[in-house]
GUNUBA-524903 format. One record per residue: x, y, z of N, C-alpha, C in turn; residue in three letters. Coordinates in pm, whole numbers, plus 50000, padded with zeros to 5 digits. Layout:
! GUNUBA-524903
X;Y;Z;X;Y;Z;X;Y;Z;ALA
...
//
This chain:
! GUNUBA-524903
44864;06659;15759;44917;06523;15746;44927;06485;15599;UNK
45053;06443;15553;45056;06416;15435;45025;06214;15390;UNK
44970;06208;15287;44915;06098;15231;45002;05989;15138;UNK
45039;05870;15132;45105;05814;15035;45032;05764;14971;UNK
45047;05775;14832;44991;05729;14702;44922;05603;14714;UNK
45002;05528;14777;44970;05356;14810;44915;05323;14899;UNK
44772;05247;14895;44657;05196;15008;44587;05142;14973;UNK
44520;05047;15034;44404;04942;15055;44288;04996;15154;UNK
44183;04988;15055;44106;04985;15198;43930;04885;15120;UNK
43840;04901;15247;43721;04828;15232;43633;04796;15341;UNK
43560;04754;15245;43423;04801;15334;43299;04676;15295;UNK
43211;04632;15387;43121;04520;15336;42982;04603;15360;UNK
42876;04569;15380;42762;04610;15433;42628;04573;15329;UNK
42505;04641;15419;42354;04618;15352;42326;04735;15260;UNK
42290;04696;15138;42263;04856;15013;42131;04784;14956;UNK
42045;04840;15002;41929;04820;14966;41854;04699;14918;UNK
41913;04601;15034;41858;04456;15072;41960;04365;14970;UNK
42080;04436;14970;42188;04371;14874;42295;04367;14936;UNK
42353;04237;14983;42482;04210;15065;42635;04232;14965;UNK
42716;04423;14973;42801;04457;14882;42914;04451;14979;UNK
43065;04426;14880;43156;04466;14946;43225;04525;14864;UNK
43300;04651;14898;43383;04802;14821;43537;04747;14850;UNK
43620;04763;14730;43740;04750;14779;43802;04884;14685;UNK
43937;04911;14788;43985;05051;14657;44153;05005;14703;UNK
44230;05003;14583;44340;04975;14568;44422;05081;14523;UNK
44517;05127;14568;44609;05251;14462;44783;05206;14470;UNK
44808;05307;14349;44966;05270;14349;44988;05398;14321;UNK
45099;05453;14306;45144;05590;14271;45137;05615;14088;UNK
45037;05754;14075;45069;05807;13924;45035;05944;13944;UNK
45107;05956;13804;45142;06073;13824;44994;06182;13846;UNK
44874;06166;13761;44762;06211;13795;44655;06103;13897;UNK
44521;06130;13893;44444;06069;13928;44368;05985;13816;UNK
44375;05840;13874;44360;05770;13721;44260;05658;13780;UNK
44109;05658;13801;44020;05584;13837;43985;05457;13753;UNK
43993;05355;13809;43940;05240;13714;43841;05186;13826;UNK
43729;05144;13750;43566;05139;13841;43520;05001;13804;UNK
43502;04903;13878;43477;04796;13839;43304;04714;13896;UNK
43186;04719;13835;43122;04715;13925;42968;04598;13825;UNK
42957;04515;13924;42897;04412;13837;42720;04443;13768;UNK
42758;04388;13689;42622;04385;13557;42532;04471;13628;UNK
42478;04543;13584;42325;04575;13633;42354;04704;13725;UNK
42448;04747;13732;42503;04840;13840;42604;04943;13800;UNK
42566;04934;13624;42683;05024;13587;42633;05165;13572;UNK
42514;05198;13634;42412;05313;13597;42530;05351;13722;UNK
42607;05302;13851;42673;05413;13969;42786;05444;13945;UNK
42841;05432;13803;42958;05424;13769;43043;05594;13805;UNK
42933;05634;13730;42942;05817;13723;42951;05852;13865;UNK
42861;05803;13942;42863;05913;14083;42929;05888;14144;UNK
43003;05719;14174;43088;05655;14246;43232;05713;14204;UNK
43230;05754;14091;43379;05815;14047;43348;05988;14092;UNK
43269;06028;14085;43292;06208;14157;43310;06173;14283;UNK
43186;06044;14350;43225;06076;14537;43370;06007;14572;UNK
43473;05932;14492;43603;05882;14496;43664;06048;14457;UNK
43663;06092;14379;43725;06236;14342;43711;06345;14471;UNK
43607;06350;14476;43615;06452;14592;43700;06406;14725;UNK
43746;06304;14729;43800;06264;14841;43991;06182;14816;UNK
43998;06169;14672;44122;06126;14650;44189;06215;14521;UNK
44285;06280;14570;44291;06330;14452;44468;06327;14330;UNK
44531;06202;14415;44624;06184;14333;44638;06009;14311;UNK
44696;05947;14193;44707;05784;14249;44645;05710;14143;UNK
44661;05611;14111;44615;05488;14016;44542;05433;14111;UNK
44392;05435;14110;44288;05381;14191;44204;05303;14146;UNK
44223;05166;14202;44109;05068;14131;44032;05046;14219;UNK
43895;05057;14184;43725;05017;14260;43679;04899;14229;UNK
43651;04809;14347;43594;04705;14294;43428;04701;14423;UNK
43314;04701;14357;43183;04662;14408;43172;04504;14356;UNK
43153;04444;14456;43088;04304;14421;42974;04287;14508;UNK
42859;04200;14451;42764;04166;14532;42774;04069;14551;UNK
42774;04041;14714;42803;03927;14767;42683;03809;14763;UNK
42578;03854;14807;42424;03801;14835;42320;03900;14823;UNK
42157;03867;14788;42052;03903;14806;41999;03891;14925;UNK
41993;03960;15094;41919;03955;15176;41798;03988;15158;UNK
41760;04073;15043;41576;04064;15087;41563;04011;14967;UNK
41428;03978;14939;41370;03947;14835;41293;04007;14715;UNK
41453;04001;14628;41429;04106;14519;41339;04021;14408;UNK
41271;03868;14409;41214;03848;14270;41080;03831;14345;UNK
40987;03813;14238;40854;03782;14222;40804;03675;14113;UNK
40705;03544;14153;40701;03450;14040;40542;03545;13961;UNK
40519;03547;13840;40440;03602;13796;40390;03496;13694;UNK
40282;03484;13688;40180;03413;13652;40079;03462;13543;UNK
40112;03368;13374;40017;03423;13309;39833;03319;13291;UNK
39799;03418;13361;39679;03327;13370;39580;03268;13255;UNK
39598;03403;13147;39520;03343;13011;39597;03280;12947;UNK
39715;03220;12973;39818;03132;12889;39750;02974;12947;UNK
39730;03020;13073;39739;02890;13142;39583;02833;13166;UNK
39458;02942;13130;39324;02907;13115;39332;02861;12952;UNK
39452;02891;12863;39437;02878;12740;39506;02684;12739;UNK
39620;02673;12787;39639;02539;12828;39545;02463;12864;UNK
39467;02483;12990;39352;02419;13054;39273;02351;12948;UNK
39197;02483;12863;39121;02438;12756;39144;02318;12656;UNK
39262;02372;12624;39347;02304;12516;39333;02129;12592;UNK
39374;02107;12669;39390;02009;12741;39265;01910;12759;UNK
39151;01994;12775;39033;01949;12816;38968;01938;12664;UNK
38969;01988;12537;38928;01948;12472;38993;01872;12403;UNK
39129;01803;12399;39140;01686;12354;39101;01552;12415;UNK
39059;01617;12596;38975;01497;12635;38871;01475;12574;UNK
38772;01583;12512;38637;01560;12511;38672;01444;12317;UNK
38752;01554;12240;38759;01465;12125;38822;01354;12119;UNK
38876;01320;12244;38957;01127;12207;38875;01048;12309;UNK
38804;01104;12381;38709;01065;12476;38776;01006;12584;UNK
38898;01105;12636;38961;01001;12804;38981;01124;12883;UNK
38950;01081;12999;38925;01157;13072;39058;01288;13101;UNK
39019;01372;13127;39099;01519;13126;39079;01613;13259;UNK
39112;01636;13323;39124;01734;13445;39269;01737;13533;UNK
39282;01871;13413;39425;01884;13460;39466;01959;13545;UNK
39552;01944;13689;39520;02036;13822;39641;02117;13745;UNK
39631;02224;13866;39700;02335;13867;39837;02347;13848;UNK
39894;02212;13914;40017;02144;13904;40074;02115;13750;UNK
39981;02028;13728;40015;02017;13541;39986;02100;13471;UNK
39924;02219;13457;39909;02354;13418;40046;02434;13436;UNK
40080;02425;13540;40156;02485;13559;40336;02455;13489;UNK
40328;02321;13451;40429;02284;13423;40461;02341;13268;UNK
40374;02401;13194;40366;02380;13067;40490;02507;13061;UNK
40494;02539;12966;40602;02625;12906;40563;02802;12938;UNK
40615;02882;12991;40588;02994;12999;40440;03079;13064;UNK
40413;02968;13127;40291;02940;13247;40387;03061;13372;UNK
40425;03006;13468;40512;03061;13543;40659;03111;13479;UNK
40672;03243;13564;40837;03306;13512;40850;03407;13629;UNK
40971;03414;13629;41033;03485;13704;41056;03656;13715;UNK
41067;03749;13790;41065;03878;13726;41144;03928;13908;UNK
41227;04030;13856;41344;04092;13944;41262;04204;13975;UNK
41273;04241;14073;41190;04353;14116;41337;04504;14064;UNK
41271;04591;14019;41320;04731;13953;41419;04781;14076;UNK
41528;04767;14073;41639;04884;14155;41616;05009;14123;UNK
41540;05061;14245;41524;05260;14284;41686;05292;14218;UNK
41731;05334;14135;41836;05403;14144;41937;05482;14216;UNK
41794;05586;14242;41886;05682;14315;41864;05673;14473;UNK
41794;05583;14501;41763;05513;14649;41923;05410;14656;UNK
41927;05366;14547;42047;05239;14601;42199;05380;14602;UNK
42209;05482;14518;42307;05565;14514;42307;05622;14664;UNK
42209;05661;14698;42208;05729;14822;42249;05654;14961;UNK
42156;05503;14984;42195;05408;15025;42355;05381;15007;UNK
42450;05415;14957;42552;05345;14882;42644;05429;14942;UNK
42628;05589;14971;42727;05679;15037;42808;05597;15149;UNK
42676;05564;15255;42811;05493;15378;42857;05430;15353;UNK
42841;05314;15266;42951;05217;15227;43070;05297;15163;UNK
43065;05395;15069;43152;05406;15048;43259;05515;15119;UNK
43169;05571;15214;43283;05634;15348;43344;05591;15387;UNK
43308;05467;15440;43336;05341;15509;43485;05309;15443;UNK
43472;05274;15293;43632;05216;15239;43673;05303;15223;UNK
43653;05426;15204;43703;05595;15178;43809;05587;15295;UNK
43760;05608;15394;43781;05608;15535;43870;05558;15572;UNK
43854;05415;15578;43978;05297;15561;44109;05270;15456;UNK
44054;05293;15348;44167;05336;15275;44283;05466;15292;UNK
44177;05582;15290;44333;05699;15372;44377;05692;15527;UNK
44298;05624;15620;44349;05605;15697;44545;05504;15653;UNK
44516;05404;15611;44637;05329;15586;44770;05426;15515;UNK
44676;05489;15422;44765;05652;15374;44830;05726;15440;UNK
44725;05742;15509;44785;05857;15612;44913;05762;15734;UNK
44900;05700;15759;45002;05571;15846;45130;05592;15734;UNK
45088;05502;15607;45222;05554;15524;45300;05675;15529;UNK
45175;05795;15500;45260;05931;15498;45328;05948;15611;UNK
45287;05933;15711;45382;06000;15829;45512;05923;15813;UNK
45520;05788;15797;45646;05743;15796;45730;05803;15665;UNK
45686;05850;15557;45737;05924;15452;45800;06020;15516;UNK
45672;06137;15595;45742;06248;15631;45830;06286;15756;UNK
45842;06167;15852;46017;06146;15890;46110;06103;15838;UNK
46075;06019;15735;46228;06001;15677;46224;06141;15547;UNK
46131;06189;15511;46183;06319;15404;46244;06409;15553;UNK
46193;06456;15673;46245;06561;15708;46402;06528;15801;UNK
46425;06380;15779;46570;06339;15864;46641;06363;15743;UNK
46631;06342;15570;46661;06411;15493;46725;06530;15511;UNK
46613;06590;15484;46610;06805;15462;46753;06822;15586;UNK
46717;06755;15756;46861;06779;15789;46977;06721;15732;UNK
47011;06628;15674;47089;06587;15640;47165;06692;15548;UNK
47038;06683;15463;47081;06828;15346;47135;06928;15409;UNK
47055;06998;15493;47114;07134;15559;47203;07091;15642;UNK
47334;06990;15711;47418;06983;15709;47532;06986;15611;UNK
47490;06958;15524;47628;06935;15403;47579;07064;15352;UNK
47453;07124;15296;47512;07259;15307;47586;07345;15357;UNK
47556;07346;15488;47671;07395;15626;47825;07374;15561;UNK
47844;07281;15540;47991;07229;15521;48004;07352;15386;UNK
47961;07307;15291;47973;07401;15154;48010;07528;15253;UNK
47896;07581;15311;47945;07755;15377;48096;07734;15450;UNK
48088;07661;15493;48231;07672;15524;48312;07647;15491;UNK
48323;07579;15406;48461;07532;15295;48449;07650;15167;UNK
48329;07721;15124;48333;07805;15014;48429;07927;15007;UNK
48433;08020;15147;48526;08103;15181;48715;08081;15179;UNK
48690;07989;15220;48851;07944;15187;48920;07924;15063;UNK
48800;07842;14990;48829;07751;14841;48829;07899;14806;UNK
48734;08011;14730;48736;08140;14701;48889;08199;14771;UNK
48885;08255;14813;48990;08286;14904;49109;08231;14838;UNK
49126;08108;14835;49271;08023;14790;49271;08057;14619;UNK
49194;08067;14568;49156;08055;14405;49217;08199;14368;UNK
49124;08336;14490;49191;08425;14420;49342;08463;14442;UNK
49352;08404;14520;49532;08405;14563;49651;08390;14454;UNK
49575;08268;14425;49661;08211;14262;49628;08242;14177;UNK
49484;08327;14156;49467;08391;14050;49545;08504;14040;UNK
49553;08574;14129;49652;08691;14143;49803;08674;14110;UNK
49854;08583;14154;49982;08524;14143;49996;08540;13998;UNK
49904;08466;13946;49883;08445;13775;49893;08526;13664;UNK
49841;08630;13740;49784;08752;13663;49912;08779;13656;UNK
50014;08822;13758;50138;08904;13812;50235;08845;13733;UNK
50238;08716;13705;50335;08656;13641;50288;08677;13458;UNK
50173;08717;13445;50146;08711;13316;50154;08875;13282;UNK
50173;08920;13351;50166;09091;13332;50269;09137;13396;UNK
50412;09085;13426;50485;09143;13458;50573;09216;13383;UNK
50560;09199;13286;50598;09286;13174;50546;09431;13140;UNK
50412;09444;13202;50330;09534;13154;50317;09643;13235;UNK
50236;09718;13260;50272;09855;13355;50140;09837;13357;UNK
50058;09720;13382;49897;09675;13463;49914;09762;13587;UNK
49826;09793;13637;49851;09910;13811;49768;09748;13893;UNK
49868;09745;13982;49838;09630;14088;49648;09627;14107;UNK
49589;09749;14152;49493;09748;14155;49435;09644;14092;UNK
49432;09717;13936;49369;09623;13831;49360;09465;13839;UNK
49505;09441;13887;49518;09302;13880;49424;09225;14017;UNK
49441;09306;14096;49381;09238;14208;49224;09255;14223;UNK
49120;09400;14099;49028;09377;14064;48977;09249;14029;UNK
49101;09238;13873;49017;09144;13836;49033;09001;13877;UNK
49088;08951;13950;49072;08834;14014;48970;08839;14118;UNK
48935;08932;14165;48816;08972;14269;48719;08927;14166;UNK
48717;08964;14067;48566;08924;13958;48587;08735;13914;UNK
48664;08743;13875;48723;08616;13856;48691;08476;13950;UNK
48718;08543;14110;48758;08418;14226;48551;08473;14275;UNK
48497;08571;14225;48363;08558;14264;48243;08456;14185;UNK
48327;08435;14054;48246;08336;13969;48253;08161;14051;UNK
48331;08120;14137;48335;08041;14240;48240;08010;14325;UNK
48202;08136;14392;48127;08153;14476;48015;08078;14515;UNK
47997;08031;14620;47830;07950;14593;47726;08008;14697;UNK
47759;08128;14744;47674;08224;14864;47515;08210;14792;UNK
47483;08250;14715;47318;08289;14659;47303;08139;14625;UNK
47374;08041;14629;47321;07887;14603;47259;07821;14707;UNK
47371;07825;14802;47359;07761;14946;47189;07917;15084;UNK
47210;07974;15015;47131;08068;15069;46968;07986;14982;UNK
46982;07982;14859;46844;07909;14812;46807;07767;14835;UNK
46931;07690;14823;46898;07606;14948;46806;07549;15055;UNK
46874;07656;15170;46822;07678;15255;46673;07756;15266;UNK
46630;07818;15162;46513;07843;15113;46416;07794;15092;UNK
46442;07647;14986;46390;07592;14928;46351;07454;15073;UNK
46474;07464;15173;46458;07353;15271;46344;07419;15377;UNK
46363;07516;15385;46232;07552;15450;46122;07571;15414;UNK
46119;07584;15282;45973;07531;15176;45945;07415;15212;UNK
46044;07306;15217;45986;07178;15238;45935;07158;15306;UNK
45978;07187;15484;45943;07161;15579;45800;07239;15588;UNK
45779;07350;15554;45616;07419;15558;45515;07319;15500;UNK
45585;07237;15401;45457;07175;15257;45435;07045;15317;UNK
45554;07023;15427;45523;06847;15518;45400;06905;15609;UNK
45422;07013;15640;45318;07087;15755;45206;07066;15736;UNK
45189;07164;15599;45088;07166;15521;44992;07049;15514;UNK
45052;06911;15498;44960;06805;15449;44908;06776;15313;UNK
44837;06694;15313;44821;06646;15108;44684;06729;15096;UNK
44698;06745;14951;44808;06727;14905;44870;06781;14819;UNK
45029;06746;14819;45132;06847;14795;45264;06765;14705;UNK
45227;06660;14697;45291;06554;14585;45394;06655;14485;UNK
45285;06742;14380;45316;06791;14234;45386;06902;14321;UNK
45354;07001;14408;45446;07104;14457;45578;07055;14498;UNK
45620;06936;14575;45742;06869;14596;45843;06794;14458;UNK
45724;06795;14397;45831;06747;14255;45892;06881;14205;UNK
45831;06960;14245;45876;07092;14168;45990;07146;14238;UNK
45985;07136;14369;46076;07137;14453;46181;07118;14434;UNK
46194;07024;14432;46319;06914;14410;46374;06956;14264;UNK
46342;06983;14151;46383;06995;14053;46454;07079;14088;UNK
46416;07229;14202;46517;07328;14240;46647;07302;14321;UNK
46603;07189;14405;46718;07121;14488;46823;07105;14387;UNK
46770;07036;14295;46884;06956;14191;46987;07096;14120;UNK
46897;07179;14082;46946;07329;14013;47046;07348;14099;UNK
47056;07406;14172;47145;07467;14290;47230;07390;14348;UNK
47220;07233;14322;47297;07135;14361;47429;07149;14266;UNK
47380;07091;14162;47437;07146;14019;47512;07260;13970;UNK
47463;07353;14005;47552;07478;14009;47686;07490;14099;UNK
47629;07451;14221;47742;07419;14296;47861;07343;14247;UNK
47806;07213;14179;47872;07147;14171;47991;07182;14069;UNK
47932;07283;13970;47993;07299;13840;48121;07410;13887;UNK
48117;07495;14005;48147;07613;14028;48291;07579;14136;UNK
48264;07432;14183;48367;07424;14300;48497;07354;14242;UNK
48634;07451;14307;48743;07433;14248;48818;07298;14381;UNK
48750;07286;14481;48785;07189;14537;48701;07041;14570;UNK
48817;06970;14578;48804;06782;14598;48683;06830;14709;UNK
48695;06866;14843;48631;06818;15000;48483;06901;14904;UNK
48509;07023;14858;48329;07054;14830;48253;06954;14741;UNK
48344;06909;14603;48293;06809;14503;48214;06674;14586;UNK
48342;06604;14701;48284;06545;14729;48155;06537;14811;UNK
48124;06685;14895;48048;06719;14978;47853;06741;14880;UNK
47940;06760;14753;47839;06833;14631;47778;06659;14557;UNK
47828;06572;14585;47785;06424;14576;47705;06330;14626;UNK
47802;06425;14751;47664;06342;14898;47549;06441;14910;UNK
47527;06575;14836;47417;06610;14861;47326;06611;14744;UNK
47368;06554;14659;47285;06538;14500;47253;06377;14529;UNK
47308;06262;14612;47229;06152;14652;47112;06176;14710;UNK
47162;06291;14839;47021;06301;14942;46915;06352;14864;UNK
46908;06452;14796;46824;06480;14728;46765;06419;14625;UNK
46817;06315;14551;46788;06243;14487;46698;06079;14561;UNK
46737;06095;14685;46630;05993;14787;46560;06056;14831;UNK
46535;06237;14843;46406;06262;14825;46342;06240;14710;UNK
46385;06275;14648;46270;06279;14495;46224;06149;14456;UNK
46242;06035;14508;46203;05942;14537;46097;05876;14593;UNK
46158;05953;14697;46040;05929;14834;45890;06010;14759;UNK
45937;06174;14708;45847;06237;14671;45754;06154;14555;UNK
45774;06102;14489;45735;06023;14390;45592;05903;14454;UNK
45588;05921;14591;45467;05807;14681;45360;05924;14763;UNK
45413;06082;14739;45307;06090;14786;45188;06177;14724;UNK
45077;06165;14761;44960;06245;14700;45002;06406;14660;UNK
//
């Protein structure tokens, strides 16, 4: 099954008492081009999150986005310095004793003072939250080539209603090539006869060399690669992704042989036949341009 470049996918879930959601976006390029987006404190998964995206995507402009949605468990702790706050106490109590008014300060007003109580985040396991972190990211993995794979197939009926298209108007070329040849060396001969009638040329000769002449026409080894190259295609749709860079290459041969043809034919019905098949091929290479 072949893949199109272009997909959405995502994923929410629990990563180690941390409410995340994964999103992965792509558009078509020419390599694999990861952009990783992932908030403060979380850029230590940057590295592994881009090999486990690699091993699983391997053509496309791909943007990652991790956001944390919420804290379900309870990642802080209040921590308490106690000789700050026996050092307050004191402090407190002996300006009662030297102004002489009374002093007993509860726990409450102790506590209020400056850097008494503080806050502290409990340490993220690393490689506990990486490991934790795989299913989520199967999960949008998952969902994302699924939508791919939906694209590709609709790619690869309209590339293979193509390829017939193509191998009809090839058809036509085979059958219009024999005639057009055929008619060319006719008048080439004619040509020759009128230009050498003066001469004591031996008929042979003349009708050699228009045989060499009306074969430079020819488009047999064109339309034969063609058809070569169209049954390459159809194997590499078989095949599945991905096969993107092999179809560009493809096509560059389509165009060759299109081209040749085109340059070689002495008639209007092939030229025009050699037009409509340098479009089709040219709405493949198009199409080819979306997939992995």
């Amino acid at each position: 099954m072949i893949r199109s470049m272009t997909g959405y996918g995502s994923a929410k879930g629990i990563v180690a008492g941390l409410s995340l959601s994964l999103e992965l976006r792509s558009v078509n390029n020419r390599y694999l081009d990861l952009n990783i987006k992932l908030p403060r404190g979380f850029l230590f998964a940057e590295s592994a999150v881009k090999a486990y995206i690699q091993d699983r995507v391997s053509r496309g402009k791909v943007d990652v986005f991790l956001t944390l949605d919420s804290v379900e468990s309870d990642q802080t702790r209040i921590r308490v310095n106690e000789r700050l706050a026996a050092a307050y106490r004191d402090a407190v109590c002996a300006i009662g004793e030297e102004l002489n008014l009374p002093a007993t300060p509860s726990a409450l007003d102790i506590a209020r003072f400056p850097d008494v109580l503080s806050l502290e985040k409990e340490e993220l396991d690393q490689e506990a939250f990486l490991e934790a972190l795989k299913p989520l990211l199967d999960s949008a993995i998952g969902d994302f080539n699924q939508m791919r794979a939906r694209e590709g197939e609709k790619l690869c009926e309209d590339l293979l209603a193509k390829a017939d298209r193509i191998e009809t108007l090839v058809g036509e070329v085979e059958l219009q090539s024999p005639k057009t040849v055929s008619a060319y060396r006719s008048r080439l001969e004619n040509k020759l006869r009128e230009v050498l009638e003066d001469t004591s040329a031996a008929e042979e000769r003349i009708i050699a060399e228009a045989a060499i002449f009306a074969d430079r026409i020819a488009t047999d080894e064109e339309t034969v690669r063609l058809h070569s190259h169209l049954s390459q295609l159809r194997t590499l749709l078989n095949q599945g992704s991905p096969i993107g860079r092999k179809l560009d290459f493809l096509i560059q041969e389509f165009n060759r042989e299109a081209n040749t043809i085109g340059s070689k034919c002495q008639d209007s019905e092939i030229a025009y036949t050699v037009v409509e098949l340098k479009s089709e091929i040219e709405k493949i290479r198009e199409q080819v341009q979306n997939i992995e």
